[in-house]
ZADO-1210 file (C-alpha; in nm, 4 decimals, padded with zeros to 6 digits):
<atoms>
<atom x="01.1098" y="11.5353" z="-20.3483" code="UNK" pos="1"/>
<atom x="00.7209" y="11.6275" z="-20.3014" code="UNK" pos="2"/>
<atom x="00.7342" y="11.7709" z="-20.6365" code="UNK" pos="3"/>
<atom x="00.8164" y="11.4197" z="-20.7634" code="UNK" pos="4"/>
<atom x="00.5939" y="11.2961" z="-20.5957" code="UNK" pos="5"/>
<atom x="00.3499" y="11.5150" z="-20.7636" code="UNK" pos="6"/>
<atom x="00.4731" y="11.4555" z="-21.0909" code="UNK" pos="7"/>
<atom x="00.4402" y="11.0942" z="-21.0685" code="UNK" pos="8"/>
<atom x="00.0174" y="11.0571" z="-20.9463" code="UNK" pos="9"/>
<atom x="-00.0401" y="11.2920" z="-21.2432" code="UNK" pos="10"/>
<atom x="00.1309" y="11.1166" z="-21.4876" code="UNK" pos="11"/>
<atom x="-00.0651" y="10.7877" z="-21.4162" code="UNK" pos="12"/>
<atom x="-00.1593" y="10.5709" z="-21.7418" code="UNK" pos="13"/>
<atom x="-00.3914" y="10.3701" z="-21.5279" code="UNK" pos="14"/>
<atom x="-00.5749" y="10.6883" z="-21.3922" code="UNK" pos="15"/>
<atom x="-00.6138" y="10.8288" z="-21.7131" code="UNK" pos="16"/>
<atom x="-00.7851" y="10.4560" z="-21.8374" code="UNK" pos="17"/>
<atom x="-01.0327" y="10.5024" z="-21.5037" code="UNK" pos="18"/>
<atom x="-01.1401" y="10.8271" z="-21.6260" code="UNK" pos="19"/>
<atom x="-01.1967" y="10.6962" z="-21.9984" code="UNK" pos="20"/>
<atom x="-01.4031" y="10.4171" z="-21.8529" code="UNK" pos="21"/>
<atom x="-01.5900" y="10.6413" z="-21.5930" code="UNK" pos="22"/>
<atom x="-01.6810" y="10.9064" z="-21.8982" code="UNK" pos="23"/>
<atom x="-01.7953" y="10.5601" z="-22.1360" code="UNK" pos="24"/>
<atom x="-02.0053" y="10.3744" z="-21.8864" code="UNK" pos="25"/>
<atom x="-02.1816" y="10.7564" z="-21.8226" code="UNK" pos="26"/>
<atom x="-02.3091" y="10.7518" z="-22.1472" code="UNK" pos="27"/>
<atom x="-02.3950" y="10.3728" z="-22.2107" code="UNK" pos="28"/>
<atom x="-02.5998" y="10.3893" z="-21.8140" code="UNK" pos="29"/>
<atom x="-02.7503" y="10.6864" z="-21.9192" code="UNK" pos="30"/>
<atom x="-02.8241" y="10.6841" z="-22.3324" code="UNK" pos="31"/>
<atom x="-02.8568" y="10.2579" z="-22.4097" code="UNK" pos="32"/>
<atom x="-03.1575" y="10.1379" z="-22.3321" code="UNK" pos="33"/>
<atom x="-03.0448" y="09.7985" z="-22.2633" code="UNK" pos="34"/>
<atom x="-02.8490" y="09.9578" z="-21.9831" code="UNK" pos="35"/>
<atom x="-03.0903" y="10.1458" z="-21.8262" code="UNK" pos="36"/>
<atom x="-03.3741" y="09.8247" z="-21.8315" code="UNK" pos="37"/>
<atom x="-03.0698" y="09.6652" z="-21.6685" code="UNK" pos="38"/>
<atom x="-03.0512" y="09.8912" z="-21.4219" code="UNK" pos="39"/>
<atom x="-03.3643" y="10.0115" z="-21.4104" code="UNK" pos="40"/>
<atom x="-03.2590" y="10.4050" z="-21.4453" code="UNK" pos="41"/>
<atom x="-03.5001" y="10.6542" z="-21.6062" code="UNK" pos="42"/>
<atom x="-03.4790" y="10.8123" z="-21.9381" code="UNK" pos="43"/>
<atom x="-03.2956" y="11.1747" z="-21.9345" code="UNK" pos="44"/>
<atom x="-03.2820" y="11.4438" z="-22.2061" code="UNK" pos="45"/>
<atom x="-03.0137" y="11.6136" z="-22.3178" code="UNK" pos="46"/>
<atom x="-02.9792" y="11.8934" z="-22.0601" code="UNK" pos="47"/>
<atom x="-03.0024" y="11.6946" z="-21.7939" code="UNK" pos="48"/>
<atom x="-02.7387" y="11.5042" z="-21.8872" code="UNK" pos="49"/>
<atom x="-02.5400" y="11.7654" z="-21.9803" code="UNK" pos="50"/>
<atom x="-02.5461" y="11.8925" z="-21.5838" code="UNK" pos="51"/>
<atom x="-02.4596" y="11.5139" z="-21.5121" code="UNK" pos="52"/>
<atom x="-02.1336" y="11.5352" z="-21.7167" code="UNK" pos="53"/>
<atom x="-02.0117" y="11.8726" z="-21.5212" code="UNK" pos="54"/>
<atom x="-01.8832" y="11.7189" z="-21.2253" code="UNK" pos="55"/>
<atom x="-01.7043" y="11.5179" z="-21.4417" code="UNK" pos="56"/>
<atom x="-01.5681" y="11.7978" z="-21.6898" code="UNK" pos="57"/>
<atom x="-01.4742" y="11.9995" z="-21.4086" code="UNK" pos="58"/>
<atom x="-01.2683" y="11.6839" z="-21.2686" code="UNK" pos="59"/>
<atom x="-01.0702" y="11.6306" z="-21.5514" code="UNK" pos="60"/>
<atom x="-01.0044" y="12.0494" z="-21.5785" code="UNK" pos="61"/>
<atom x="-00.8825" y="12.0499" z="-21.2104" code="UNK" pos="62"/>
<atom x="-00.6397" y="11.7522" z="-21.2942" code="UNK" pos="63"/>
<atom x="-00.5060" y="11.8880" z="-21.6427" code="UNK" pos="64"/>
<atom x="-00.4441" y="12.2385" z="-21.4006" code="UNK" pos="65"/>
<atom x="-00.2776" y="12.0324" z="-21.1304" code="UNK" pos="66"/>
<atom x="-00.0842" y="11.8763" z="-21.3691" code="UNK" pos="67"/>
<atom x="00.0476" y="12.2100" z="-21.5403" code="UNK" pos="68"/>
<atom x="00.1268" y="12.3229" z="-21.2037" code="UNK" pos="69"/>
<atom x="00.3620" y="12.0497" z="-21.0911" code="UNK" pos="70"/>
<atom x="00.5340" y="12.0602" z="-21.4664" code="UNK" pos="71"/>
<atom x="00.5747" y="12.3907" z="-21.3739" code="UNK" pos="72"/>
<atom x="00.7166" y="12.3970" z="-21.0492" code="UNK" pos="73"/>
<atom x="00.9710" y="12.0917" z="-21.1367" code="UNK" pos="74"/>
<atom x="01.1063" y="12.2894" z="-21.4296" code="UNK" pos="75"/>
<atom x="01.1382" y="12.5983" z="-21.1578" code="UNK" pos="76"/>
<atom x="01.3203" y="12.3495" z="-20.9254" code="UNK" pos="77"/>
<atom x="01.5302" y="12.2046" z="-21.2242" code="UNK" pos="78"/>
<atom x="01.6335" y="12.5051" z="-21.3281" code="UNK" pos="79"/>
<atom x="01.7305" y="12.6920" z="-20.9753" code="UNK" pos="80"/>
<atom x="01.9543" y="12.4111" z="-20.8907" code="UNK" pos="81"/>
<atom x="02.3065" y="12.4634" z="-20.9749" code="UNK" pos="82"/>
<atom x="02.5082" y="12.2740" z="-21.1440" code="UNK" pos="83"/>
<atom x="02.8806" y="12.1879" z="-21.1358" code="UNK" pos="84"/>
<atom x="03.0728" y="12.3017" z="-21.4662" code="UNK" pos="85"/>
<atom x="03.3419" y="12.0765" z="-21.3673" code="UNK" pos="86"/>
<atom x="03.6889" y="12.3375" z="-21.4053" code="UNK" pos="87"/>
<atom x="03.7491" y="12.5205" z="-21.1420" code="UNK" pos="88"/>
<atom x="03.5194" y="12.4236" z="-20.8752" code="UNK" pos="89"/>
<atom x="03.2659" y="12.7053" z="-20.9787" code="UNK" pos="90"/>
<atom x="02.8798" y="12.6735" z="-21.0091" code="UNK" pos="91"/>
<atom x="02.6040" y="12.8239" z="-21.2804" code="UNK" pos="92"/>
<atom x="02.2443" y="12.8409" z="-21.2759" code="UNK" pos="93"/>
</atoms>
């Protein structure tokens, strides 16, 4: 049942539109320069915006590994399970 659970938050349309949005209005705040008058942020090169996008990166990497781990353990789950062959009363795995 948790595994479901699981499943399901990581295979979240929505979430995966927040993330899109959160990567796109990164780079308009920090390389538009009507943005950053709007906001009144500071001009960055490219390192330093390279460090800005790691949190980020290392966001999406921990979510595409959680996500490979619950695939993984509700195939394990799927296939440990037994099912009924339906003559004879007896059960394969």
């Amino acid at each position: 049942m948790a595994d479901q659970a699981a499943k399901r938050s990581f295979d979240s349309k929505q979430m995966n539109w927040v993330m899109l949005g959160e990567f796109v209005l990164a780079v308009l705040t920090t390389r538009m320069d009507a943005f950053r008058r709007l906001l009144g942020t500071t001009q960055i090169n490219l390192r330093e915006f390279g460090w800005a996008l790691v949190p980020a990166l290392a966001l999406l990497l921990l979510r595409e590994l959680g996500k490979l781990l619950a695939r993984r353990s509700a195939s394990r789950v799927t296939n440990t399970i037994p099912r009924r062959t339906g003559s004879g009363g007896t059960t394969t795995t």
